[in-house]
C-alpha positions, -999 to 999 in steps of 0.1 A, spaced: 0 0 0 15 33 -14 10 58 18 14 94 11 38 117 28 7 134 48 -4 98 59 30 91 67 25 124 90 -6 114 109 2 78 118 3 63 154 33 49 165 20 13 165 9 26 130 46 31 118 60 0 134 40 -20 118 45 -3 82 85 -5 90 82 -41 93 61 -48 64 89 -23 42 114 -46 60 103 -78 54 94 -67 16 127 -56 14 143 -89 22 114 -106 3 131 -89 -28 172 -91 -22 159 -132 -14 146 -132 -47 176 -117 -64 201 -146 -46 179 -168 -54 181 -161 -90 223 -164 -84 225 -197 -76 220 -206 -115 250 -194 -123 272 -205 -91 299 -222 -106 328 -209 -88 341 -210 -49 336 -164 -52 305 -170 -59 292 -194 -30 311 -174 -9 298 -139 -23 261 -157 -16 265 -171 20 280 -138 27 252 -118 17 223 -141 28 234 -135 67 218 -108 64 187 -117 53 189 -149 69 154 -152 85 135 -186 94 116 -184 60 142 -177 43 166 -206 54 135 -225 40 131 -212 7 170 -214 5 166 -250 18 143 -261 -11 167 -243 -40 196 -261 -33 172 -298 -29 155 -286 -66 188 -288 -83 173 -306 -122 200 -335 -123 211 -324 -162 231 -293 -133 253 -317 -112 278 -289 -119 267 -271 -95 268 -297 -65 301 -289 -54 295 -253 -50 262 -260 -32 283 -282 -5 308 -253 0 278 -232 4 258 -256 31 283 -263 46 295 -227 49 255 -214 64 258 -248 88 281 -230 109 259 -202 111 226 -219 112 229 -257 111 193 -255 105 203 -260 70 230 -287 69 206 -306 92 173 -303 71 191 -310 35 213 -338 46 179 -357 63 159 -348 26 191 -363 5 189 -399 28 151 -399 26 153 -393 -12 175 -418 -16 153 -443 1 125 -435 -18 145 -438 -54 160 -471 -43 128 -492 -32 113 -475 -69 141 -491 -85 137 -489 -123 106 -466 -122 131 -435 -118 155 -420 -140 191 -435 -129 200 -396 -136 177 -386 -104 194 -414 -86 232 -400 -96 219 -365 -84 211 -375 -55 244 -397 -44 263 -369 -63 249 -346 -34 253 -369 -6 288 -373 -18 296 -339 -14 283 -331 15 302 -360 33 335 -341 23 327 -313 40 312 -330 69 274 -326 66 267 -361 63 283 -382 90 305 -409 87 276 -435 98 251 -425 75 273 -427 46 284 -461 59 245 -472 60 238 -454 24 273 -481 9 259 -511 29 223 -506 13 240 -505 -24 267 -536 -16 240 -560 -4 221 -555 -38 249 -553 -57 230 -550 -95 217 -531 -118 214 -492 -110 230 -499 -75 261 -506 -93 264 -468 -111 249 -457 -79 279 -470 -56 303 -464 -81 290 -429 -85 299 -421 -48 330 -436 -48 340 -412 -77 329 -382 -54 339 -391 -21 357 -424 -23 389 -405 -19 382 -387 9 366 -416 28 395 -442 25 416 -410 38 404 -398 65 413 -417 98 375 -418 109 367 -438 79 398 -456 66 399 -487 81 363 -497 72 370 -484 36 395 -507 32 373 -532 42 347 -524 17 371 -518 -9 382 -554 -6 341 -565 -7 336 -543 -36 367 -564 -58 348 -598 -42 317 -586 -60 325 -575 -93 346 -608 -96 314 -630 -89 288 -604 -103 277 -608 -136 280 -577 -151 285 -561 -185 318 -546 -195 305 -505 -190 295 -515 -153 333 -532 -150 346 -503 -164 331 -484 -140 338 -505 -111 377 -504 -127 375 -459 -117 354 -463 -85 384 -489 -73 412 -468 -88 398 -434 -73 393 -447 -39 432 -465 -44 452 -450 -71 483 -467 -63 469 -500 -59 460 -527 -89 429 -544 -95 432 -578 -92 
């Protein structure tokens, strides 16, 4: 509502507190709207960091939703962006870990709901989603025990989609996982299952070859045997 300077004049106190807050939160309303629209073309670390720094200031409740449901509506022909969306999460968790929290519970339920759908989903969805987890669990988001549950769900139905799936993750994270002292040890265990299971897995010769980078990302100096 357009008030003139003379209504402006006349108001009651209460009158102008309450217009104030309706200018303010139209205000951030608007500059939410314009970094939302930025996160299209976030493909670089200035840019998350440019966009974490200026949504602390408009960082209300609703709008640590809206920004919530942006980063989870990411189409999955834009995986580029994943890895900038992880520096930003994980940059606004340590602010509000509202965020890291809400996103990291919606990637684990989505991935339970594509697997039991199994081939009525788009194997791309499925890869956008493990490509997400993936990142997240290098910065930390996702703990070391959910990942852990997320491999044992795709290694004890090792076929089909699950094989890209797992493979897919190991090509993200794999690296990082069989690195870091939290995680090692039971990597290497998993590792070895992984070589057991593509040697008594009938699969075709794309799935070996992907198996072949999984292994060799996760181990470069090692040899498949």
């Amino acid at each position: 509502v357009l008030l003139t300077e003379k209504d402006i004049t006349n108001e009651t106190d209460a009158e102008r507190v309450q217009r104030e807050r309706e200018e303010e939160a139209e205000g951030r309303s608007a500059k939410l709207e314009g970094l939302l629209m930025r996160l299209s073309d976030c493909f670089s670390k200035d840019k998350a960091d440019a966009i974490c720094t200026d949504f602390c200031y408009i960082a209300a409740r609703g709008g640590r939703k809206r920004l919530t449901r942006e980063f989870l509506r990411v189409h999955r022909s834009e995986t580029s962006r994943l890895p900038f969306y992880g520096r930003m999460i994980a940059t606004l968790s340590a602010v509000f870990p509202d965020i890291g929290i809400e996103i990291s519970q919606a990637l684990k339920d989505e991935f339970d709901s594509l697997a039991k759908k199994g081939k009525r989903v788009h194997v791309e969805d499925r890869l956008k989603n493990i490509k997400f987890i993936g990142e997240l669990v290098k910065f930390g988001i996702i703990m070391d025990a959910d990942i852990f549950s997320v491999i044992k769900a795709l290694l004890d139905d090792f076929r089909g989609d699950n094989v890209d799936v797992l493979c897919c993750l190991f090509d993200v994270a794999g690296f990082y996982l069989t690195r870091l002292p939290t995680s090692a040890k039971r990597m290497k265990s998993i590792l070895d299952i992984f070589l057991r299971l593509k040697a008594v897995s009938d699969l075709d010769p794309r799935q070996c070859s992907l198996l072949d980078g999984a292994y060799f990302t996760c181990r470069p100096a090692q040899t498949v045997i």
